[in-house]
Every structure is written in C-alpha cells, then in structure tokens.
C-alpha positions in Angstrom: 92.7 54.0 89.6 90.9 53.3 86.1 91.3 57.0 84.7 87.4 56.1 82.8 84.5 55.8 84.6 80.9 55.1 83.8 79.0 52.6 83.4 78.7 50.1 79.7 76.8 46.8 79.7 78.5 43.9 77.6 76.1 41.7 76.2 75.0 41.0 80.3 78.5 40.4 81.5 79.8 42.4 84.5 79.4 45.8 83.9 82.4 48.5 83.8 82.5 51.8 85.0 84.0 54.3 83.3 84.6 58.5 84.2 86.2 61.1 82.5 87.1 62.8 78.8 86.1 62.2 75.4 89.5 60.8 74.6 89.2 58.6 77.4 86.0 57.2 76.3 87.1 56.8 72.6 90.2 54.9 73.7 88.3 52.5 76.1 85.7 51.8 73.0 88.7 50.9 70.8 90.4 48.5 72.9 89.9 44.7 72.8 87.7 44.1 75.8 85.1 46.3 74.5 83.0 43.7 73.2 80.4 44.8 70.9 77.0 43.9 71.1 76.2 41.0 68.7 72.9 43.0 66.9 74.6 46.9 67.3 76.9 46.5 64.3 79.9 45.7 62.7 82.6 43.6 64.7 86.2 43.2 64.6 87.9 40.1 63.3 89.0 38.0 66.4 86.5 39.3 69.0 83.9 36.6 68.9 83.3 34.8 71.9 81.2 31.1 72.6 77.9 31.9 72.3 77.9 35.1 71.2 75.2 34.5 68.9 73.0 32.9 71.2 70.7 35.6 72.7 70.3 37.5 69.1 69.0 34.2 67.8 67.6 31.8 70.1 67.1 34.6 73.1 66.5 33.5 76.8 63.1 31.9 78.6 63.6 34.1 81.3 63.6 31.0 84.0 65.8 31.3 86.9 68.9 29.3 86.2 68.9 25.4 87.5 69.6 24.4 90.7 72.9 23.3 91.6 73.3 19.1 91.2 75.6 16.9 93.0 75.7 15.4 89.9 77.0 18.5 87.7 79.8 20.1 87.9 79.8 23.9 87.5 82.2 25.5 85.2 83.2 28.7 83.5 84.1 29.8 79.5 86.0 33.2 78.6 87.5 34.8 76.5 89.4 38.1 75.6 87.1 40.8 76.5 86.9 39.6 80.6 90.6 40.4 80.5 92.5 38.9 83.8 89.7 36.2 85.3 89.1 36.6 89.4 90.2 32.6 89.5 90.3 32.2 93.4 86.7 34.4 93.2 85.6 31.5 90.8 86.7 28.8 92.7 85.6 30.0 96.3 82.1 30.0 94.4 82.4 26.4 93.3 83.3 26.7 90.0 86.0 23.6 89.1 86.2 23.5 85.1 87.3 26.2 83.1 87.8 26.9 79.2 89.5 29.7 77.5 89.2 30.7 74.0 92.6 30.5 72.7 92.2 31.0 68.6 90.3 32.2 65.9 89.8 31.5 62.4 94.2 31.6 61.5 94.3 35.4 62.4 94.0 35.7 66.0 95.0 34.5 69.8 93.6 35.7 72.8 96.3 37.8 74.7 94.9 36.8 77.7 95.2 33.6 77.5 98.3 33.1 79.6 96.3 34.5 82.6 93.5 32.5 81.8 94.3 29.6 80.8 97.1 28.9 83.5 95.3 30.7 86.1 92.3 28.6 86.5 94.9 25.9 86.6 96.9 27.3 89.4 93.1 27.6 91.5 93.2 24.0 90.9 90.7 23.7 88.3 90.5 21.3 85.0 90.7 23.5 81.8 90.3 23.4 78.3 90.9 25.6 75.3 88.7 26.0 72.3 88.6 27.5 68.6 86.2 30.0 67.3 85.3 28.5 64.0 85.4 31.0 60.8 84.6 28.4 58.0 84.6 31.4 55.8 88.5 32.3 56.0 90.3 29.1 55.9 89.8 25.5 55.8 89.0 23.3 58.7 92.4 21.2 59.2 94.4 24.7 58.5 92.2 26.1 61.6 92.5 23.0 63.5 96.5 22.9 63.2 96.5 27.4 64.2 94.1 26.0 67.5 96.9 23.0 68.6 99.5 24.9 67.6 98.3 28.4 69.6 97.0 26.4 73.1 94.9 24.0 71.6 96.7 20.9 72.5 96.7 18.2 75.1 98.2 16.7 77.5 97.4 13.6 79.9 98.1 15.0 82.9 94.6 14.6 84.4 94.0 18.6 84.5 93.6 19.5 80.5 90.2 18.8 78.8 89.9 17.8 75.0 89.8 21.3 72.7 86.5 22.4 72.1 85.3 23.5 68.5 82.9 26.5 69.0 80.6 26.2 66.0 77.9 28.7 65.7 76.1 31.8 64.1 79.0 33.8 62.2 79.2 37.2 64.5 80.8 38.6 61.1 78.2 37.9 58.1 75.9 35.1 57.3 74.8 32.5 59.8 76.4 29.9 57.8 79.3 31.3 56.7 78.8 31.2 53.3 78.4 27.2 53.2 75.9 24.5 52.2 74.9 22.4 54.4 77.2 19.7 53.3 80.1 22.1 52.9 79.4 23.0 56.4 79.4 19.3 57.5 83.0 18.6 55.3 84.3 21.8 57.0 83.8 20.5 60.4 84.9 17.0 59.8 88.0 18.3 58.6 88.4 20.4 61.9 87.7 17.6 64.2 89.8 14.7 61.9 93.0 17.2 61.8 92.8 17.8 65.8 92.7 14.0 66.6 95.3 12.9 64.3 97.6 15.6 66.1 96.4 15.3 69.6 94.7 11.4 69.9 91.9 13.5 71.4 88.2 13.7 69.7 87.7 17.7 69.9 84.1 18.5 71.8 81.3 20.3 69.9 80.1 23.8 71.0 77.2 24.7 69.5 73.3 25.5 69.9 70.6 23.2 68.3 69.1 25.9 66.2 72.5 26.8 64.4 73.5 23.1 63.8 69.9 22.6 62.4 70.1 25.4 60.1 74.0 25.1 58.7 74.3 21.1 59.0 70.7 20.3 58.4 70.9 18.9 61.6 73.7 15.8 60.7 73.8 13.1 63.1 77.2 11.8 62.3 79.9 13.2 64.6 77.7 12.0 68.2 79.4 8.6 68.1 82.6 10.3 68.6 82.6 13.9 69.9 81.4 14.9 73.1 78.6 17.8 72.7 78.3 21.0 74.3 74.8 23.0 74.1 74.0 26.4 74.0 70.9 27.3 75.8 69.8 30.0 78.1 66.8 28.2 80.1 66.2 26.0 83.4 66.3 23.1 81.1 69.0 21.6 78.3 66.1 21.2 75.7 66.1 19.4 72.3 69.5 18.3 71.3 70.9 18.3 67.6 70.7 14.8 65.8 73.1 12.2 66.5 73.6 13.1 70.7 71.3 11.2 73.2 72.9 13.2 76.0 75.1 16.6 76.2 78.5 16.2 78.0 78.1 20.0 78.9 76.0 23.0 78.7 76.1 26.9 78.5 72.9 27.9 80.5 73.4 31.2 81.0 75.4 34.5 80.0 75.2 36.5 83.2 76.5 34.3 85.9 78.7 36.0 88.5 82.3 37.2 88.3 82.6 36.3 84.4 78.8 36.0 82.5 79.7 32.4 80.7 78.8 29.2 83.1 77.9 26.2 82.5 77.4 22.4 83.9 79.4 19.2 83.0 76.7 16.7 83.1 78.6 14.8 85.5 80.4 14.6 88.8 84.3 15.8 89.3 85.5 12.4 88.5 83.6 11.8 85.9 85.1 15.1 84.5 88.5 13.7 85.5 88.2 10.8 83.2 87.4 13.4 80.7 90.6 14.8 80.8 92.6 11.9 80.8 90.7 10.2 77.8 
C-alpha cells in the first residue's frame, strides 16, 4: 500500500492520493512524477511533457471532446510523470497508437520508457517516440542524434511510427527559447535534417499553431515533408500553421481517461499502418 495519501491534481491528469507525514509528503513532491504545474513555478530540467504549455497559453473552449470517427484512430502520448501506463486498460478502451517521450534537450531520458514504450507494444499497439525540444541548450542535429540514439529510432517492422519533434512554449524560460524567428526555423531544420539522414524517416511535427506563429513567424516550409501534429484542446482541429493543408494527428484533450494525453490520427488503422512502414 502507497504509504502517502491525499489527493494532488497534475495539470488535469489522473489524480493521486496521498496520506500520511510531512516527510512523506515532501519526498512524494520531490520525485519525478510530481509534475509541476506549468504557471505555479519553477521546473526541473527534463520534466516537460507534449503540450505542457498548451492550457497556460492557448487554454481550452470547454466543448465536449469529439465524437469517436471510424475514420480516426484514437491514441495516447506520455511521458515520465504517468509512471507504468495501464496498457491493456488503454487498449480495452480502444486506444491503438501510442507515443512516449523518450529525450530531452541532451540531458535527460525518461526512465519509464522501457515500460512504456514496449508495453503499448506488447497490447499490440503502433508506437512512436518523440524529443522535447530545448533550442536553448544545444543545437538541433546534437538533440536529434541524443533522441535516435536514446529510443528515437526506427525500424520497419510495421509497429514503430516516425519520431516526433515536440516543438513548443519553453516550460523553462522564454516562449521562444531565446531565438529569432529565423534561428528558430534553422534550429528545427537541423533537428528534422539530422533525424532523416540517420533514420530515412521525416520526423513528425508536434506543436500548436499559436507557438509556431509566434517563434517561426508561422514558416510554411517543412509541410511538404513532415507530417503535422496539432495541439488543441477543442471539439474542432482549428487553424493550422502555414505550409499544412491537413494535420496527420491531433492532441484534443489533456484529461482523457487512464493517462490525460489523447489524441486522433486523422485516419483509419491502416492508414496508420502505412505510417509506420513509410
């Protein structure tokens, strides 16, 4: 039995119950899945999480989250801070995609990653790792070779999605990271350049339209190539940043069941097949 006991809300996730002394409280508050809350200060280096900036800045509508489509394809992100993922809860549910977070900046690796990545794999689902971008501690082909070299590879095997760079409002300092719009724009172009040349894969794109719009000046260049994923808490997928005509997937809520993060691959299971095997 968990020796803490009351009950903490993380950003909306599942809630924890905790019970007992001071010390027990304090150690709890110090340990890596106690996610802080993105506005209520300071945050350690490698606890970011995809879209953990996305309620401070864009917020939510408040709609009920859209009906399921035959057409999408439900699936999950996490990260450190939901520790050891209910997989076969997550499955029975419908869920069939999955993506861990497996780096961060050239600092950090999730060390639950094993369990999470593998696991939704084992359930039978398609996964996917991605990189929490931190243009402001290393270059983008030094992050890009950490990420590949830390979980972010691939393999054609029908069952592994291209990595995923998550691009968005710095958790840490500035929104931007400390970059002009054009440095921004270089930055990720290295990222995405260094992962194909080591994988053959074009990385996907996490990010919300208001951050790419601010810190890119909303570039249009990398939809040719790289599959988007949107941020946005709403019934509806809403403006896209320049250069997309269509997202690939999208994050629609934080407080989905079992794990917070879901999200819909605009498109059916074998579509998300093909996906994976490029």
């Amino acid at each position: 039995m968990d020796p803490v006991r009351t009950s903490i809300s993380l950003r909306g996730r599942s809630r924890l119950c905790l019970t007992g002394t001071l010390t027990g409280l304090l150690l709890f508050l110090s340990s890596p899945l106690a996610v802080p809350n993105p506005a209520g200060g300071s945050l350690a280096r490698g606890s970011a999480y995809m879209g953990i900036g996305v309620l401070a800045h864009d917020g939510s509508t408040g709609e009920p989250p859209p009906a399921p489509r035959a057409s999408q394809t439900e699936g999950v992100d996490v990260a450190s801070h939901q520790g050891n993922v209910a997989w076969s809860t997550l499955w029975g549910s419908g869920t069939r995609w999955a993506y861990t977070k497996a780096t961060e900046g050239t600092y950090y690796t999730n060390p639950y990653f094993t369990q999470q990545y593998n696991g939704s794999y084992d359930v039978g689902m398609i996964r996917g790792a991605y990189h929490f971008a931190t243009p402001d501690t290393a270059g983008g082909a030094a992050q890009a070779d950490y990420f590949v070299n830390h979980g972010g590879g691939w393999s054609k095997d029908a069952k592994t999605l291209p990595g995923v760079l998550d691009i968005e409002w710095n958790p840490y300092g500035g929104s931007c990271y400390g970059k002009s719009k054009s440095g921004m724009v270089s930055w990720i172009r290295d990222f995405l350049n260094r992962y194909k040349s080591r994988t053959g894969r074009d990385a996907v794109i996490y990010t919300a339209t208001s951050w790419w719009s601010e810190c890119t000046g909303n570039y249009s260049g990398f939809g040719a190539s790289n599959p988007l994923w949107v941020a946005r808490y709403a019934s509806t997928v809403g403006t896209l940043p320049a250069g997309w005509s269509f997202h690939t997937m999208w994050q629609y809520t934080s407080t989905g069941k079992t794990v917070g993060d879901h999200d819909r691959f605009n498109g059916n299971t074998d579509q998300l097949k093909k996906l994976a095997v490029g």
